[in-house]
C-alpha positions as CSV (number, residue, x, y, z in Angstrom):
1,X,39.3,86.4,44.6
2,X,37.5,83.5,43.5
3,X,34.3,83.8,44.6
4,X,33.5,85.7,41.8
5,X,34.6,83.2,39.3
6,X,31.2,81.2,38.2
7,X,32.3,76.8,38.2
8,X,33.3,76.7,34.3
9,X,35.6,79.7,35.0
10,X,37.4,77.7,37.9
11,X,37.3,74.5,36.3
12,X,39.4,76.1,33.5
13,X,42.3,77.8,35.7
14,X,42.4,74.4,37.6
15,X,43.0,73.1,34.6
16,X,45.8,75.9,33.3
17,X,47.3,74.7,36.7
18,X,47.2,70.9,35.6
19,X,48.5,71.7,32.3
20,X,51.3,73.8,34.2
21,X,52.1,70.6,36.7
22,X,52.3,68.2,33.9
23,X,54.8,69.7,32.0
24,X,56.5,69.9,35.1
25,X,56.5,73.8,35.0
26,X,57.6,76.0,38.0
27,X,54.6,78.6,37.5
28,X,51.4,78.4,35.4
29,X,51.7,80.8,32.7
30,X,49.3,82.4,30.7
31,X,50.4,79.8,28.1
32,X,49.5,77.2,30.2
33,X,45.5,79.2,30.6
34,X,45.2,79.2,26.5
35,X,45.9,75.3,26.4
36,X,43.0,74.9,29.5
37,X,40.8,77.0,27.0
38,X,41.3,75.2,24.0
39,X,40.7,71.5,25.7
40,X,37.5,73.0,27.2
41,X,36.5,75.1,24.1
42,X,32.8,74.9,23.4
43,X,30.5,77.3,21.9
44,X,32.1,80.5,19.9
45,X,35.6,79.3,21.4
46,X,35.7,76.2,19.1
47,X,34.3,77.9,16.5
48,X,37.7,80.6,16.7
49,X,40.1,77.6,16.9
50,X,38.6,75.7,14.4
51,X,38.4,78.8,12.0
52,X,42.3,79.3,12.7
53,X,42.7,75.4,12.4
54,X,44.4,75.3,15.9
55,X,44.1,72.3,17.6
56,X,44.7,71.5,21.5
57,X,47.9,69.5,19.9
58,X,49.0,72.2,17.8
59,X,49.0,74.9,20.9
60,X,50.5,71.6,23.2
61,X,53.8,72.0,20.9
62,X,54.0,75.7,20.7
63,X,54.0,75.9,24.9
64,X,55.7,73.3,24.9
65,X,58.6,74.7,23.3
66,X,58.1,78.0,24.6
67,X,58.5,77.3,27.9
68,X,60.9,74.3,27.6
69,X,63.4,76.2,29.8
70,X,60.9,77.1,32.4
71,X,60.9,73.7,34.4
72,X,60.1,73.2,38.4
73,X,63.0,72.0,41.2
74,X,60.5,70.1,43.0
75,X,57.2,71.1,45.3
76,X,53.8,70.0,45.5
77,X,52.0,72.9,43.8
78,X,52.3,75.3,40.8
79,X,52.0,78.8,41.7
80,X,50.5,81.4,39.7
81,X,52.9,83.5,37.8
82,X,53.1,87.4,38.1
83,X,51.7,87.4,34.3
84,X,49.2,84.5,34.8
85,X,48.0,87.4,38.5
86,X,48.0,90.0,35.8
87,X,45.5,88.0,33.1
88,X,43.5,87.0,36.4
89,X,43.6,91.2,37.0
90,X,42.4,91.7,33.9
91,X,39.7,89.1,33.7
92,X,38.0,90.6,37.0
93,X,38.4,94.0,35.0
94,X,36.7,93.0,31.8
95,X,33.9,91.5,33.6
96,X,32.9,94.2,35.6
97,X,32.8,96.3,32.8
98,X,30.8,94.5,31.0
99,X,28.5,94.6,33.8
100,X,28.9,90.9,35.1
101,X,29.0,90.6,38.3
102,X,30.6,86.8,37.7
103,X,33.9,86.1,35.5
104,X,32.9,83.9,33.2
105,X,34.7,81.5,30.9
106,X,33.9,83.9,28.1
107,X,36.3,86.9,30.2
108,X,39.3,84.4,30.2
109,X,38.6,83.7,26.7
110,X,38.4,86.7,25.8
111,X,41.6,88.2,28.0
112,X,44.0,84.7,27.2
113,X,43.9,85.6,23.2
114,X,44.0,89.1,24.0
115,X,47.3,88.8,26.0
């Protein structure tokens, strides 16, 4: 499924699945994708967050307590949630009909504020 993710795209969802494994979640949430986003943000991403004065911080707190309750027994990695599979879904759907033949950054983007 990946091999049509371009390196920016995959170093974000590695780092959804970090964010996911240090809040010691059991399953990387789409939650967990928008906070990989907005400590990578660059280009018209940053621009969004900074027009809606959210910060990396401010979305931190918000997941945080959002998924408080959602917390793992143990294991050495963080699987993908059937929501976070669904984003990915529709990530690979937006891109090809946009005509990419890559997901790019911009698709997750796009999809993670969507959802």
């Amino acid at each position: 499924m990946f091999e049509k993710f371009t390196e920016k795209a995959i170093n974000v969802i590695t780092e959804a699945q970090e964010q996911a494994k240090l809040m010691n979640n059991a399953y990387v949430q789409p939650e967990h994708l928008l906070l990989a986003i907005a400590k990578q943000a660059k280009g018209i991403s940053l621009k969004l967050f900074k027009n809606c004065n959210l910060t990396y911080d401010d979305l931190l707190k918000e997941v945080e307590k959002r998924l408080r309750f959602e917390k793992a027994v143990g294991g050495k990695s963080t699987p993908f949630s059937n929501e976070f599979k669904n984003l990915l879904k529709n990530t690979l759907d937006l891109a090809n009909k946009s005509g990419n033949s890559y997901v790019l950054f911009e698709h997750l983007f796009l999809v993670a504020i969507n959802d």
